[in-house]
N, C-alpha and C positions, 0 to 999 in steps of 0.2 A: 090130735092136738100136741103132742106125746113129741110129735116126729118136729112138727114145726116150731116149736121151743129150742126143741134140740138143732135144728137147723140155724135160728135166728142166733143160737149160741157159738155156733161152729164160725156164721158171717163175724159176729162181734170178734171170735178170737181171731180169725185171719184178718178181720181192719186193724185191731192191736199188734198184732204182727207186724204189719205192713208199715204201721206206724214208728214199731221200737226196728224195724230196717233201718226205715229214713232217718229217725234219730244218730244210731250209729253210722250212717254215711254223714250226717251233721257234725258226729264226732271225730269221726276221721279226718275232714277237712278241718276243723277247728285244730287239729293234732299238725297236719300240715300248716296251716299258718302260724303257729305257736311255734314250728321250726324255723319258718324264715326270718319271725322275729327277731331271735338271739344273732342271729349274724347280720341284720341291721345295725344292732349294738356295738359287734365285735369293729364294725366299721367304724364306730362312732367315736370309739376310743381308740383308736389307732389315729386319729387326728393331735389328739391332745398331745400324743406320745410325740410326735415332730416338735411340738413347739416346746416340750421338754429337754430338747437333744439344745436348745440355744443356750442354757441357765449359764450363769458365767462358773470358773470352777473355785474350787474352796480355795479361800488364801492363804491357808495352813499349811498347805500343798505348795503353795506359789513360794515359800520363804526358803531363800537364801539359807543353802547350811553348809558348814564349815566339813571338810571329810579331815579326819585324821591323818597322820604322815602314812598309816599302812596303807589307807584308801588311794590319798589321792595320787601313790603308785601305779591305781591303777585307772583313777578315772580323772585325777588334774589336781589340782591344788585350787583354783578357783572357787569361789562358793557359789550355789548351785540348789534347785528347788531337789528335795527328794527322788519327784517323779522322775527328774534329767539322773541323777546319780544312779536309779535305776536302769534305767535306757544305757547308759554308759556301761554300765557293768554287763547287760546281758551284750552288748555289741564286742564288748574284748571277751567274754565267755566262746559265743558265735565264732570269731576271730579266731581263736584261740583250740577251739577245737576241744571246751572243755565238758562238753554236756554229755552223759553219759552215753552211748548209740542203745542200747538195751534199753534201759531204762531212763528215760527221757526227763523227769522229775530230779535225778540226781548230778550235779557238780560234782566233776574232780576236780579238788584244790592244785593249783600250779605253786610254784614258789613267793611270788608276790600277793597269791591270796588266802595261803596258810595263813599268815598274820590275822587279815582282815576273817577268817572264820574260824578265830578262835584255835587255831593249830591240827583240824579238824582236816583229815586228804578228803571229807567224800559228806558231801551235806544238800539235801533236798532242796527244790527251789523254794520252796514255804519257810524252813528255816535260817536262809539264807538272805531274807529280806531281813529278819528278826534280828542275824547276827550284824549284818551292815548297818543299820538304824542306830547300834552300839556306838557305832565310828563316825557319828554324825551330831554336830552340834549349833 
């Protein structure tokens, strides 16, 4: 009787086996679908991102401003939204030939734009918004 106990126990553990198999191949496809998931998502939000690109832009930005007599040497005398004074400045920099070749972050000051950076030959493009902004009213 001994043998068949032990037999009928050997069947139970190979069904439980058998069982915690099919479970982990249950888990593995749950694992697989749980990644198709997130890139349903990532689709989903890359919609909204389009109809964000229409928003109109700030009008803080859009406002008219006066450049100083150093500036508008070099970008006009007209008044002018920020963003154009910008644009203007790096096109006579480009122009100009004044961006450093090595280091591409830094401006050499020319003689029309010592004034406007504060007397400074050689100022990075980050501090050079900050110094122009001075000259702007």
């Amino acid at each position: 009787m001994a043998t068949k106990k032990a037999g009928a126990k050997k069947g139970a553990a190979k069904k439980g086996g058998a069982a915690k198999k099919g479970a982990a191949k249950k888990g593995a496809a749950k694992k697989a679908t749980a990644k198709k998931a997130p890139a349903k998502k990532a689709a989903a939000k890359k919609a909204p991102a389009k109809k964000a690109a229409k928003r109109a832009p700030n009008p803080a930005f859009m406002k008219a401003m006066t450049p100083s007599p150093a500036l508008a040497a070099v970008v006009g005398t007209n008044g002018m939204p920020r963003t154009e004074v910008t644009k203007k400045l790096w096109a006579y920099i480009k122009k100009q030939g004044l961006q450093d070749q090595k280091e591409k972050r830094m401006i050499n000051a020319d003689d029309k734009l010592k004034p406007v950076f504060g007397g400074k030959a050689r100022v990075s493009m980050f501090e050079m918004t900050k110094l122009v902004n001075k000259h702007l009213s």
